[in-house]
Structures are given as C-alpha cells and as structure tokens.
C-alpha positions in Angstrom: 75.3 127.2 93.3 77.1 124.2 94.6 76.1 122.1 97.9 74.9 124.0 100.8 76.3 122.9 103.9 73.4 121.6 106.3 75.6 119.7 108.5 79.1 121.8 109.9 80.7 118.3 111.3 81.7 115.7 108.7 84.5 114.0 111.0 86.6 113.0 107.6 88.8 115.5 109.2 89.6 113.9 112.5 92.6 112.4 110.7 94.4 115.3 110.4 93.3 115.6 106.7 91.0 118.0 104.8 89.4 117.9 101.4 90.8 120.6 98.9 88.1 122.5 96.4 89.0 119.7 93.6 87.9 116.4 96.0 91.4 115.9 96.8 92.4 115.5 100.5 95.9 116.9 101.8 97.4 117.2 105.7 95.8 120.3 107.4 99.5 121.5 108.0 100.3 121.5 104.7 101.8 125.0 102.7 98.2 125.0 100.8 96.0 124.9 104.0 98.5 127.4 105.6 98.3 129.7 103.0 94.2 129.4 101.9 94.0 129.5 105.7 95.9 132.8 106.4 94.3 134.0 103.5 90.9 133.5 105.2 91.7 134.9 108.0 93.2 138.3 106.5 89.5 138.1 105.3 88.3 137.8 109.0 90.7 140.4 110.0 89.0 143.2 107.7 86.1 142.0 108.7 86.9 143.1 112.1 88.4 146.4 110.4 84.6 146.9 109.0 82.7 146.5 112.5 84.9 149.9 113.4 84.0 153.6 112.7 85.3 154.1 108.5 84.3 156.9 105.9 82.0 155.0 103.9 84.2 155.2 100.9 86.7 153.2 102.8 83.7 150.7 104.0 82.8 149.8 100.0 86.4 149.4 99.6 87.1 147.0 102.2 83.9 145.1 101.6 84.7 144.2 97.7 88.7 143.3 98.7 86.5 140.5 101.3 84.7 139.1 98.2 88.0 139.2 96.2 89.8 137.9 99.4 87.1 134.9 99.6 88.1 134.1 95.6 91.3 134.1 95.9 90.8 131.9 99.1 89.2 129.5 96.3 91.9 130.0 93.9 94.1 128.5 96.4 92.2 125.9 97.7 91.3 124.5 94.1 94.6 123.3 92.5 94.8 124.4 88.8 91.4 127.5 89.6 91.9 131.1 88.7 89.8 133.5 90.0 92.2 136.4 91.0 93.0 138.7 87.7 95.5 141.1 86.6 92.4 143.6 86.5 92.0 143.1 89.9 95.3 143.8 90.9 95.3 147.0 88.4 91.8 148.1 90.5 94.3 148.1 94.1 97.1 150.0 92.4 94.4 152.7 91.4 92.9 152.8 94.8 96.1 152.9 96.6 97.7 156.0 94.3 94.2 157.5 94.8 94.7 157.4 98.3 97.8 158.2 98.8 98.0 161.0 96.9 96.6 163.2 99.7 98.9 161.8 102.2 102.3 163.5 103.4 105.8 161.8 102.2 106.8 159.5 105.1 109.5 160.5 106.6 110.2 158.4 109.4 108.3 154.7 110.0 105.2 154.9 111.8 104.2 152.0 114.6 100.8 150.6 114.1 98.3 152.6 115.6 96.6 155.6 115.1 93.0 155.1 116.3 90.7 152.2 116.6 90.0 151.8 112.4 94.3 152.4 111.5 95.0 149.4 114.2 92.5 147.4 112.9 93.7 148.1 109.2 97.5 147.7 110.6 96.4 144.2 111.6 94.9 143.3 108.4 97.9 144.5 107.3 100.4 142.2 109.2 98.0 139.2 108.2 97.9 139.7 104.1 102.0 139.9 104.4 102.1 136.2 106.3 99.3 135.3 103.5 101.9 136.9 101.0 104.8 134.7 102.4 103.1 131.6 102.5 101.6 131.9 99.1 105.1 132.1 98.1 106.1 129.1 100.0 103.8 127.4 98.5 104.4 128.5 94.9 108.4 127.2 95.5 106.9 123.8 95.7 103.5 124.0 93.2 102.2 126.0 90.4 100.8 128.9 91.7 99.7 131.8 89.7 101.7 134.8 90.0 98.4 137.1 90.3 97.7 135.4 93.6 101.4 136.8 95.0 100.7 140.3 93.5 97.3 140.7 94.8 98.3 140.3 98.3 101.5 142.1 97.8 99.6 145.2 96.8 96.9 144.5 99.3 99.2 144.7 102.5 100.6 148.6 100.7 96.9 149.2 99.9 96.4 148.4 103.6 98.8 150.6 105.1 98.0 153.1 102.9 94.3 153.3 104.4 96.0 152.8 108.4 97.8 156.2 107.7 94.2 157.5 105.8 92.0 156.2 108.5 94.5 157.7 111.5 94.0 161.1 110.3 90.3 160.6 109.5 89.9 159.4 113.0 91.6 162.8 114.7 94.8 160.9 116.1 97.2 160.5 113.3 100.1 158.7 113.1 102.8 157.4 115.5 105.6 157.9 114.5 108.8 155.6 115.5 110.9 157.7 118.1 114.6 156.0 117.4 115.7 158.7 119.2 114.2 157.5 122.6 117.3 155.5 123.7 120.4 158.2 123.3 121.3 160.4 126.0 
C-alpha cells in the first residue's frame, strides 16, 4: 500500500489548491473536486444510513457500494484511473430488480421518509443524484468514463429502491404525496 498519512495538515492547501491522485494540483472549486467530493460524501451519507437499524442483508449491501463508492472516489480523483466496471454496474441492476420485485407498483410519488433507515437512505439518495450531475459536468469538459455516470445513476434507483424496502421493514411505510391537499 501507498503512503500512510502520519501527519493530517500539509498547509500546500492554504492556497486554495489541492493535489489530485496523479501529483497534479487543481483549484478546490474545481468540477473534479466537486464531483470526487460529493462523491465522498454520498459515501459519508450511507455511512450514516449504516449506523441505523437495517436487515442485515441490506447492511452487506450498503457496506460493499461504500468500498465501491471510495473507488470510484479514486477514479475520479486520478485523471486517466478506472476502477469502476461495467460488472459493477451489472451487480446494482441485479440487486435493485431483486429488490424491487417484492415491492408494490408506485402509484403516486412518495416524499422521503418512512422511518429512521428510508430517510437516511432517501438522503443518500439525494446526494448520489448531485454526485450524478456533477460527474456529468465534469465529463462535458474532460474525459470521463461513462461507467462512472452509470454507477451513480443506478445507485440513486438502487437507493430508493431500498428507502421504499427499508420503510416497510421498519413498520411505517411510505408517504405518499397528497396533491390533493390544496383543492377544496
């Protein structure tokens, strides 16, 4: 393995700069930080999602897509690095079929919550789309793999997927959107 970090301060960042994976430095605002960064913190958000109540099927789940999460965090940190595969995406479709299989056609939209573990995952939900849309930002304006767009465009469904699973393994099911509240 690579460096350990023994010291968290290095100050080379007081600039406004930060070093990318490659030994390249780039502004901390740019669309590469933003997205890497959103990225990391979708991570942070399941990690959240984890320190709640889950079936434990759910649990292993959510703990491999943080390992994937942290990769793909690398992928997009390291100009030209690939570390997110078509297998992986292929793994997410299967799991979200899987699960939503035993779920009920939607019929009307739900609002996010549903329990303590479905508002967690509707979170991680929100986050992986802004990861989405600024991985595609960034891919207008530099070579980007197309793998890293599809795994967190399947991610987010995967993630709603598991809010409507985990509301109705928690006992409160789903809220679902009353349009009807303002007539009359």
């Amino acid at each position: 393995m690579g460096n350990r970090l023994s010291r968290i301060y290095t100050r080379t960042g007081d600039d406004g700069s930060t070093g990318l994976g490659d030994g390249s430095r780039t502004g901390k605002d740019s669309l590469r930080v933003n997205a890497y960064g959103t990225v990391d913190e979708a991570n942070s958000a399941i990690g959240v999602l984890l320190a709640a109540s889950l079936p434990e099927d759910v649990r292993n789940l959510l703990t491999t897509i943080q390992h994937q999460l942290f990769d793909l965090g690398g992928e997009l940190c390291i100009p030209g690095h690939a570390a997110i595969h078509a297998a992986d995406i292929d793994a997410l479709e299967q799991h979200l079929d899987r699960y939503n299989d035993d779920l009920p056609p939607l019929k009307d939209f739900i609002l996010p919550a549903g329990g303590e573990g479905a508002a967690r995952c509707h979170l991680a939900r929100t986050i992986v789309r802004r990861a989405e849309r600024e991985t595609v930002a960034l891919a207008r304006v530099e070579d980007i793999r197309g793998e890293a767009v599809r795994y967190l465009n399947r991610l987010s469904d995967l993630l709603f997927v598991l809010s409507r699973v985990l509301a109705r393994a928690d006992g409160q099911g789903e809220v679902l959107w009353n349009h009807e509240r303002r007539r009359g």
